[in-house]
PDB file as gemmi writes it, atoms N, CA and C in Angstrom:
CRYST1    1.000    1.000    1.000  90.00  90.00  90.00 P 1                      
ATOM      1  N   UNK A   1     -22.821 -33.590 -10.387  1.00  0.00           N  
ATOM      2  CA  UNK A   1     -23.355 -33.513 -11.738  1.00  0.00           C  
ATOM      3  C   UNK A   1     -24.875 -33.331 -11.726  1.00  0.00           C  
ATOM      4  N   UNK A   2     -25.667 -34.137 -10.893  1.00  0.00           N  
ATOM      5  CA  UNK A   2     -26.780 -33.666 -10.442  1.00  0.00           C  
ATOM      6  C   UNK A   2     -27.456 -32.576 -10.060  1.00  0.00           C  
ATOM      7  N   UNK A   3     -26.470 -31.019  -9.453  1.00  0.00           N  
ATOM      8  CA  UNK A   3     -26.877 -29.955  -9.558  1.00  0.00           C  
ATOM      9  C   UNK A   3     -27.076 -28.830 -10.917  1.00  0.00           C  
ATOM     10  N   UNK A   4     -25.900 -29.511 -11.763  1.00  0.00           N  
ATOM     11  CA  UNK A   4     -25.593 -28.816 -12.708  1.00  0.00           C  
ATOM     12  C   UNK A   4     -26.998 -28.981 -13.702  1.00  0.00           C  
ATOM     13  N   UNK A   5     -27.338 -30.323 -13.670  1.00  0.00           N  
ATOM     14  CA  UNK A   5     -28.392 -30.419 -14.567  1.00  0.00           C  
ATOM     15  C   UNK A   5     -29.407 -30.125 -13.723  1.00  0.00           C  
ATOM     16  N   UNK A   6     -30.211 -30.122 -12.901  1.00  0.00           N  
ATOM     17  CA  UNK A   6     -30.870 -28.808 -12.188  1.00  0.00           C  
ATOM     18  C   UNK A   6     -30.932 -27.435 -12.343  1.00  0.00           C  
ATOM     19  N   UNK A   7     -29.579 -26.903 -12.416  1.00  0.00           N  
ATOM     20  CA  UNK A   7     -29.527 -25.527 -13.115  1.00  0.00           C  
ATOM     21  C   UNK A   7     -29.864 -25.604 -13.821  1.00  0.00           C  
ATOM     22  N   UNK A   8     -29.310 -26.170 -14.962  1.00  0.00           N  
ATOM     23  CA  UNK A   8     -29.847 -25.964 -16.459  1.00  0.00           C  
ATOM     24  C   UNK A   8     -30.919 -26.287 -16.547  1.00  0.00           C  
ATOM     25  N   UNK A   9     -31.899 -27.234 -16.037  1.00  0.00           N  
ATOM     26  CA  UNK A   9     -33.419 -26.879 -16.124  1.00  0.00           C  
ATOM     27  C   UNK A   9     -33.909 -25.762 -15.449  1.00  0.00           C  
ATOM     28  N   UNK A  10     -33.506 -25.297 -14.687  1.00  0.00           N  
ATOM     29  CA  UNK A  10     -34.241 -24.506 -14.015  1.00  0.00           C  
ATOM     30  C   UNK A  10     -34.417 -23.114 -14.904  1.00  0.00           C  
ATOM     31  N   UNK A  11     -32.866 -22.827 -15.187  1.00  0.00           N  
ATOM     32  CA  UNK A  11     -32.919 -21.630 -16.161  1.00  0.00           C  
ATOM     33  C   UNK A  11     -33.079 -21.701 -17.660  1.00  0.00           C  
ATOM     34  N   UNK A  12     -33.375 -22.967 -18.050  1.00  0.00           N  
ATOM     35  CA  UNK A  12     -34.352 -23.238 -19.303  1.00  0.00           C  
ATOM     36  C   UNK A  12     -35.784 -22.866 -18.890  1.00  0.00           C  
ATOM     37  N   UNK A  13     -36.385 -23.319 -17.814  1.00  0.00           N  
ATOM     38  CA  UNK A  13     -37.579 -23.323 -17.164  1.00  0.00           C  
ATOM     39  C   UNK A  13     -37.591 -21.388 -16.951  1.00  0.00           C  
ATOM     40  N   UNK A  14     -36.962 -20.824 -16.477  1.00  0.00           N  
ATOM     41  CA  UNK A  14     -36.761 -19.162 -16.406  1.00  0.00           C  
ATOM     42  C   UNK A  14     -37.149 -18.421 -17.404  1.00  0.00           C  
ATOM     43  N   UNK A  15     -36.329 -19.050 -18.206  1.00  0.00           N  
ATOM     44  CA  UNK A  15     -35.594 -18.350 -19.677  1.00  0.00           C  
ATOM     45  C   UNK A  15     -36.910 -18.109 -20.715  1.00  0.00           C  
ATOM     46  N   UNK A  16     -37.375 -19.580 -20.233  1.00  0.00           N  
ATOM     47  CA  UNK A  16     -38.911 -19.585 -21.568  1.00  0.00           C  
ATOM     48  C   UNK A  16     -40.294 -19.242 -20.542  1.00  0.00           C  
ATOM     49  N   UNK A  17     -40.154 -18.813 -19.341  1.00  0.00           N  
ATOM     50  CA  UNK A  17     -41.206 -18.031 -18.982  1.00  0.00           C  
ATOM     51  C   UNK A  17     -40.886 -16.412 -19.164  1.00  0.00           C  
ATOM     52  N   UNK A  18     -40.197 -16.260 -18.911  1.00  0.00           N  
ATOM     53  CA  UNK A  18     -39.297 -14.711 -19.565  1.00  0.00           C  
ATOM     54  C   UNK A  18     -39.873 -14.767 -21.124  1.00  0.00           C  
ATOM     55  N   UNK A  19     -39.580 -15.457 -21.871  1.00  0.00           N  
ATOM     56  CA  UNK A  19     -39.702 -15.540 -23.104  1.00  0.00           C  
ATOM     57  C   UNK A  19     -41.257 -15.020 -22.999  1.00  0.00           C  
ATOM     58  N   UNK A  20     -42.086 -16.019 -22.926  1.00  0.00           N  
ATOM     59  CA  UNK A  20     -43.494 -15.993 -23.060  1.00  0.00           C  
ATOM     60  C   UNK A  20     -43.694 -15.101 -22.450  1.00  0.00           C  
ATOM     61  N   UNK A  21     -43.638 -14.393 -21.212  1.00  0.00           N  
ATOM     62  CA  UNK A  21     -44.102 -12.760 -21.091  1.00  0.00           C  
ATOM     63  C   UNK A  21     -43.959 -11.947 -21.842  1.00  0.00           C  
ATOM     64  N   UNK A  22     -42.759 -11.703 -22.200  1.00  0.00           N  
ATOM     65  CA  UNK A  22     -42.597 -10.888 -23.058  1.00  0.00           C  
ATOM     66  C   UNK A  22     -43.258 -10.793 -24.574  1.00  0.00           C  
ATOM     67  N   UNK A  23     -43.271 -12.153 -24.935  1.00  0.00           N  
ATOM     68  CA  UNK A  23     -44.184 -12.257 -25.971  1.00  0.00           C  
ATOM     69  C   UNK A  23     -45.283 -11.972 -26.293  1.00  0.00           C  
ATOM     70  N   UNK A  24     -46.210 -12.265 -24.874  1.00  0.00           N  
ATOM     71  CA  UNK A  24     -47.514 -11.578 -24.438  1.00  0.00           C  
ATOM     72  C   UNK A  24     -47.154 -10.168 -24.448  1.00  0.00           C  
ATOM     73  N   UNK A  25     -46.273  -9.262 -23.306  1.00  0.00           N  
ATOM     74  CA  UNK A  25     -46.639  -8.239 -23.837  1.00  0.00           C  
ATOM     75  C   UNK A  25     -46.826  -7.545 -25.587  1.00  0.00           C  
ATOM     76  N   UNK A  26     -45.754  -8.008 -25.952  1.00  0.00           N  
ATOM     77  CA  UNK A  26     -45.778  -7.512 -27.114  1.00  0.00           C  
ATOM     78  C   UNK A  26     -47.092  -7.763 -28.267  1.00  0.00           C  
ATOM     79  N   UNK A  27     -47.281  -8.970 -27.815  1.00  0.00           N  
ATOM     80  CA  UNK A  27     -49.220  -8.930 -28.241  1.00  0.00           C  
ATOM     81  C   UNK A  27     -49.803  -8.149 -27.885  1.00  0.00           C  
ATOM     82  N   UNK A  28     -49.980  -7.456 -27.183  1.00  0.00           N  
ATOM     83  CA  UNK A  28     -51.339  -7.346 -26.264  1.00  0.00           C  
ATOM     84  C   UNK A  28     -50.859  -5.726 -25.987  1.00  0.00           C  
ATOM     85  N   UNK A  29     -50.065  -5.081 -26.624  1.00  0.00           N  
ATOM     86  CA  UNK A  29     -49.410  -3.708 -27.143  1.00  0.00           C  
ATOM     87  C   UNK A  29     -48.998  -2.928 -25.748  1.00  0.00           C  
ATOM     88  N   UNK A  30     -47.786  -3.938 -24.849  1.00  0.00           N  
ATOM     89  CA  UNK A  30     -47.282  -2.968 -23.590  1.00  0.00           C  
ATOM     90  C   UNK A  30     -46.237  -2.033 -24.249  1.00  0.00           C  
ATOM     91  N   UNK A  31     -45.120  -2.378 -25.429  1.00  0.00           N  
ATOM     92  CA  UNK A  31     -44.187  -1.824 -25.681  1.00  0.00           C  
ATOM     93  C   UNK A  31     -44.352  -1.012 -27.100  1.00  0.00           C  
ATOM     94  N   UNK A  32     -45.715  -0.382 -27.410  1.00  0.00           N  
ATOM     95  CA  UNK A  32     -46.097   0.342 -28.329  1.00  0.00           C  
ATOM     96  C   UNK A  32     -45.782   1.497 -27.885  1.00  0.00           C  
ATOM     97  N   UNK A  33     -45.787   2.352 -26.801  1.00  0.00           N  
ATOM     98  CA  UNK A  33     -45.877   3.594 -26.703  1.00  0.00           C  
ATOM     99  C   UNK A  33     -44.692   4.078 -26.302  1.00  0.00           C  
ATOM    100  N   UNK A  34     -43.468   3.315 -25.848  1.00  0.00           N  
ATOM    101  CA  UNK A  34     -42.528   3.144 -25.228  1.00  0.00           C  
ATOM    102  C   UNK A  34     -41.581   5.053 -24.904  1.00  0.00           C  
ATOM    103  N   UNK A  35     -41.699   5.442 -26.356  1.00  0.00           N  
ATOM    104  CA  UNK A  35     -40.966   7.157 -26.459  1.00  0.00           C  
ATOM    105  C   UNK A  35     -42.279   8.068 -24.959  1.00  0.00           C  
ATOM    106  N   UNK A  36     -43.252   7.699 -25.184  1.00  0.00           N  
ATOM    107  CA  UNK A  36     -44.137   8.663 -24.191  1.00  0.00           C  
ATOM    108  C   UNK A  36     -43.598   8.562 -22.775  1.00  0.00           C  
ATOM    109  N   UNK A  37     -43.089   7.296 -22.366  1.00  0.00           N  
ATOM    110  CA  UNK A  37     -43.404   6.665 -20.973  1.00  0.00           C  
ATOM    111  C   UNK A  37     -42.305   7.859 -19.734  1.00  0.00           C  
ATOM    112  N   UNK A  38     -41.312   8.718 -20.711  1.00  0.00           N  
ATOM    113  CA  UNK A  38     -40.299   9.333 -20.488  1.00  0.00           C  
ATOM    114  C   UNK A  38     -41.097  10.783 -20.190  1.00  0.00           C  
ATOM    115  N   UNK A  39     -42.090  10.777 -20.955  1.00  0.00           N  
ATOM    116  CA  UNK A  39     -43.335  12.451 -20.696  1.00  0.00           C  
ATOM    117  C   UNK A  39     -44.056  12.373 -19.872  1.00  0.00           C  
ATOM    118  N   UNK A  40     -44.124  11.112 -19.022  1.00  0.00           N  
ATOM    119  CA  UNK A  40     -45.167  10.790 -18.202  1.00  0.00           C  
ATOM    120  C   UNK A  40     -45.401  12.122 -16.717  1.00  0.00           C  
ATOM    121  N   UNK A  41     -44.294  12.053 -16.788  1.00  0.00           N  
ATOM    122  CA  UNK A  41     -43.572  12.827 -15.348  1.00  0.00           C  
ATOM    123  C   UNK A  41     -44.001  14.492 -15.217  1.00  0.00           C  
ATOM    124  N   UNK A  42     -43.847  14.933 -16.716  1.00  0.00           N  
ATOM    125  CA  UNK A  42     -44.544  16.143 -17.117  1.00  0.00           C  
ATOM    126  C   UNK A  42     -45.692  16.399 -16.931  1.00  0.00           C  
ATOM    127  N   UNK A  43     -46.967  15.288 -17.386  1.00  0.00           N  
ATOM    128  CA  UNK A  43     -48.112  16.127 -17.350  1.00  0.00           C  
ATOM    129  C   UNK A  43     -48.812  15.817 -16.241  1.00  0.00           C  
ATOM    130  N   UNK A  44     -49.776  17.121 -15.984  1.00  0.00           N  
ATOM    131  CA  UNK A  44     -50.189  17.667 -14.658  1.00  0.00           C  
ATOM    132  C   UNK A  44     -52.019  17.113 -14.716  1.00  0.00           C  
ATOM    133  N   UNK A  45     -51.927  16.244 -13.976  1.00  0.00           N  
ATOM    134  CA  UNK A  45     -53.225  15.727 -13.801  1.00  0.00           C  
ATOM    135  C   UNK A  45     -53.712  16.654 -12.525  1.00  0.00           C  
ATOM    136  N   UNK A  46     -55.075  16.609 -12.434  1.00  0.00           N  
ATOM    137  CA  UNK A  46     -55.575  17.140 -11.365  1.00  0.00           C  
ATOM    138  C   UNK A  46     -56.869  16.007 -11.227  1.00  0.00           C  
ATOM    139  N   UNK A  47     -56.606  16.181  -9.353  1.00  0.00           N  
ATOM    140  CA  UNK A  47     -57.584  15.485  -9.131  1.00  0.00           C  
ATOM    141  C   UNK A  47     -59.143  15.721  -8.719  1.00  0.00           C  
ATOM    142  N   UNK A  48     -60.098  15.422  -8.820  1.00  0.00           N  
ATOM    143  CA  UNK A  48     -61.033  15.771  -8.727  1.00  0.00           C  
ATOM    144  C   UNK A  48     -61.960  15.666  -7.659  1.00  0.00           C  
TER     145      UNK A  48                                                      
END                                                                             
C-alpha cells in the first residue's frame, strides 16, 4: 500500500509540473504561431 501512495504522489507531483509548463508557455506566447511551425521546412535561409 505504501507504493501505491508513492505513485500517486509522484504523478500528482508530474502532472502539476506538466501543468505549470505549459501554463508558462502559454504566457510567454510558445503556442501563438503554432499553423507556421509546419512552413518552417520551406523557407530558404542563407548563410552568411
Amino acid at each position: 500500500m505504501t507504493s501505491v501512495w508513492c505513485l500517486l504522489i509522484a504523478g500528482g507531483t508530474m502532472g502539476t509540473i506538466a501543468l505549470i509548463g505549459f501554463l508558462w508557455g502559454v504566457k510567454n506566447g510558445a503556442f501563438e504561431n503554432a499553423e507556421d511551425a509546419k512552413y518552417i521546412v520551406f523557407r530558404d535561409e542563407e548563410d552568411d
